[in-house]
C-alpha distance (Angstrom), angle and dihedral (degrees) to the residues before:
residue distance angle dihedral
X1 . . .
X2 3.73 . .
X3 3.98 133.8 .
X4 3.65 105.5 -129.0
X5 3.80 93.3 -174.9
X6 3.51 147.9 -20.7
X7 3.72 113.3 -131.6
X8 3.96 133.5 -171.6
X9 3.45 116.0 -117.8
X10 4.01 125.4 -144.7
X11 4.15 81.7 -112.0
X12 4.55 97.4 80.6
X13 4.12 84.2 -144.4
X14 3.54 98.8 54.6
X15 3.54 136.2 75.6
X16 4.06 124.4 -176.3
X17 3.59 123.7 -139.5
X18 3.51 126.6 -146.1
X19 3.42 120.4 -158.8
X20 3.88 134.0 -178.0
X21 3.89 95.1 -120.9
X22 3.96 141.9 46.2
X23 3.54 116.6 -74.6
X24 3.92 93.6 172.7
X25 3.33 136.9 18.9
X26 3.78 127.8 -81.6
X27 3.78 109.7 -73.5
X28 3.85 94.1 -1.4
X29 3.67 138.2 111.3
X30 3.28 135.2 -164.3
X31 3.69 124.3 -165.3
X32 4.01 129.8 -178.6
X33 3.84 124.5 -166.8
X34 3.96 92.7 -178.7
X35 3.62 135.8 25.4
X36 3.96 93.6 -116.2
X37 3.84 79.4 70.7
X38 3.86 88.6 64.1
X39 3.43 103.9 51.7
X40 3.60 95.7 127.1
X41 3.96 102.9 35.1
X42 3.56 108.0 84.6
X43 3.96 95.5 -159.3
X44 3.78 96.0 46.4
X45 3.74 81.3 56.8
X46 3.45 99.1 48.2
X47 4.62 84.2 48.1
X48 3.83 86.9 45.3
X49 4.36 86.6 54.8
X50 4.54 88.0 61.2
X51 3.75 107.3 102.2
X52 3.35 98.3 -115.5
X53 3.54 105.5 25.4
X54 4.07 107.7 134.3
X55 3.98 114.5 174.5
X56 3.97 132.6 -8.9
X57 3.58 131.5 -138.9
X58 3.75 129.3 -168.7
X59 3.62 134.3 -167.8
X60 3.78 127.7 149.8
X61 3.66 106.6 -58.2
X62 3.11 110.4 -1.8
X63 4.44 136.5 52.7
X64 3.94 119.7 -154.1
X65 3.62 113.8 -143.9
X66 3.89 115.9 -155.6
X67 3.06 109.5 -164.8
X68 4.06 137.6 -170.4
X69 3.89 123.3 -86.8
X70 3.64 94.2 -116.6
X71 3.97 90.5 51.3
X72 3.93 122.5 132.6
X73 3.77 89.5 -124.2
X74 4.21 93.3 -158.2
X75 4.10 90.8 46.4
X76 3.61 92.3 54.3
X77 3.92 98.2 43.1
X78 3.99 89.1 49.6
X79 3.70 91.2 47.8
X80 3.49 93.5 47.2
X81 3.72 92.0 46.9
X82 3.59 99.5 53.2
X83 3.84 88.9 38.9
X84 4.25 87.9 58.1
X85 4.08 92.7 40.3
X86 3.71 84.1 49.3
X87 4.08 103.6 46.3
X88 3.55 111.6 91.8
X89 4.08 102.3 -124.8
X90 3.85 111.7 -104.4
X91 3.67 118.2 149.9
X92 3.78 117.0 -117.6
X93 3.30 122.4 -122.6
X94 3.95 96.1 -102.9
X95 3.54 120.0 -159.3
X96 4.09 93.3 24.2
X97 3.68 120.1 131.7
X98 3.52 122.4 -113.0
X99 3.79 107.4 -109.3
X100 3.82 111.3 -76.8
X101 4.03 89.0 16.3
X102 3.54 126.0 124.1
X103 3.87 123.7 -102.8
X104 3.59 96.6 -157.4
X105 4.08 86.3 51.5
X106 3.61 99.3 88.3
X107 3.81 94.9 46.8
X108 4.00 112.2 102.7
X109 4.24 110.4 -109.7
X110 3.71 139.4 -122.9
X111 3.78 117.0 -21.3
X112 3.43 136.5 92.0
X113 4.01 113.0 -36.0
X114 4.10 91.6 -156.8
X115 3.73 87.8 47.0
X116 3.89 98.8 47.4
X117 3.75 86.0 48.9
X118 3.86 90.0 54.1
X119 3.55 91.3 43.0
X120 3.98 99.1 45.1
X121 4.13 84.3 49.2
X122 3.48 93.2 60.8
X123 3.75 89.2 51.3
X124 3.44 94.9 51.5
X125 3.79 92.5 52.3
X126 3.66 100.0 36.1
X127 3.61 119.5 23.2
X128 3.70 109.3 13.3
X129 4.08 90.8 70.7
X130 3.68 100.5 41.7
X131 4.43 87.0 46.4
X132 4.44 86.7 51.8
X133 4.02 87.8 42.8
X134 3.92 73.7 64.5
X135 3.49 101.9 46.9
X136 3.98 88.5 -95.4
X137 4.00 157.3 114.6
X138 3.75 144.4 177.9
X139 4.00 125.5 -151.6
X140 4.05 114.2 -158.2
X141 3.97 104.0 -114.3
X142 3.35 94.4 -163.4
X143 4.31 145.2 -63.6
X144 4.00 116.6 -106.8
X145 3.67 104.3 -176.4
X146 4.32 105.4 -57.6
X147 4.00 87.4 -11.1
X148 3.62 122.6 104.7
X149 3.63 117.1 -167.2
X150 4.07 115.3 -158.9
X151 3.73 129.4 166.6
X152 3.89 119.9 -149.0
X153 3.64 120.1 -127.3
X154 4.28 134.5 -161.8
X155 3.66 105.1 0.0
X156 3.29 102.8 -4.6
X157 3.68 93.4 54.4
X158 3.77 93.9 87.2
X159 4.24 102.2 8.0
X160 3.95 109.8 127.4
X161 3.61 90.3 -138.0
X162 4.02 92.8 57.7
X163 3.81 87.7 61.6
X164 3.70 100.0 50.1
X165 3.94 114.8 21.1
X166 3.81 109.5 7.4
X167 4.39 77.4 57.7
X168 3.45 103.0 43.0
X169 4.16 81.2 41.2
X170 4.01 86.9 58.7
X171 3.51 100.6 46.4
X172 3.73 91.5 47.7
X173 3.85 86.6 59.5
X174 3.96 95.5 44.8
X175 4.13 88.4 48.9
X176 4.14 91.1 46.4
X177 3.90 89.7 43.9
X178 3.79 111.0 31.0
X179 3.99 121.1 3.4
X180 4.14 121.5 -4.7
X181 3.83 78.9 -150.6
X182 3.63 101.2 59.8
X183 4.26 116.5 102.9
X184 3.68 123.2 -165.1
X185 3.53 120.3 -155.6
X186 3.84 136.0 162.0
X187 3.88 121.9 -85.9
C-alpha cells in the first residue's frame, strides 16, 4: 500500500490519509473513538499504538487520524505512513461490531422508516461526499418526531465548524428538501 498524500482537514487536529488502495469497503465507513473499538482490526491497532493518535476514521481510500492536542504532528504522520506502506491491504470488515457490541446499535431509532430513508438519501447525495472530501462522515442516530439526531465522524467528529455551520448548513438542506419542520442536532 502506498500514501499518496497527506492532506489537512478543516478539523486543525486531524490529518487525512490517502492511500492508493481500499481501506473499507465500498460505501462503508468505519470510525473508532477508542482502541477497544479496534479489537479486531489489526491496523487500527497498530494507528491507535502512535503517541498521540486520538480517533480513526475510514472510508474507501483514505483514514483520518485525529489526533491529541499535545501530539508531535510530524512523528505521528511518519509513523502512520510507514505503518500504511507497511500493512499488507486486506479490507476490514466494515460495519462489524466490536466484540460484545450491539448490531442493532448503529442503526438510526424510532421515527418514520420512509422518512429516514428520504432523509439518509439526501445525505448520501449531498452531504456525505463533500464531509469525506474533508476527511469526514455523519451516521443518522436516530428521528424523534421533527428531530434528527446525527453524530459526526473523522474530522468532523471534533471540528468547531461541524458544530455550528456545517449543522445549521445540513438542516437548512433537509428543511428546503424534505420537511421545513425537521431540526438536526448532534447526538
Amino acid at each position: 500500500m502506498k500514501v499518496q498524500s497527506i492532506q489537512p482537514t478543516p478539523n486543525p487536529n486531524a490529518f487525512k490519509f490517502l492511500v492508493d488502495q481500499p481501506l473499507a469497503k465500498a460505501g462503508q465507513t468505519l470510525a473508532y473513538s477508542k482502541p477497544e473499538q479496534a479489537r479486531q482490526d489489526v491496523l487500527a491497532q497498530g494507528m491507535f499504538a502512535i503517541p498521540g493518535v486520538d480517533t480513526l476514521f475510514f472510508c474507501d481510500n483514505f483514514v483520518t487520524v485525529s489526533m491529541t492536542p499535545q501530539a508531535d504532528w510530524r512523528a505521528v504522520a511518519e509513523q502512520v505512513t510507514r505503518l500504511l506502506e507497511s500493512h499488507a491491504p486486506e479490507l476490514p470488515a466494515a460495519g462489524t461490531p466490536a466484540d460484545g457490541a450491539d448490531p442493532l446499535a448503529t442503526l438510526p431509532k424510532g421515527g418514520d422508516p420512509a422518512l429516514l430513508s428520504r432523509i439518509n438519501s439526501l445525505l448520501d447525495d449531498r452531504v456525505r461526499p463533500a464531509l469525506a472530501g474533508d476527511g469526514g462522515g455523519l451516521q443518522v442516530m436516530g428521528l424523534e418526531g421533527k428531530t434528527l439526531f446525527i453524530r459526526y465522524q473523522g474530522a468532523c467528529g471534533s471540528c468547531p465548524s461541524s458544530t455550528s455551520g456545517t449543522l445549521m448548513a445540513i438542516q437548512n438542506l433537509l428543511q428546503s428538501e424534505i420537511d421545513e419542520e425537521l431540526v438536526v442536532t448532534m447526538s
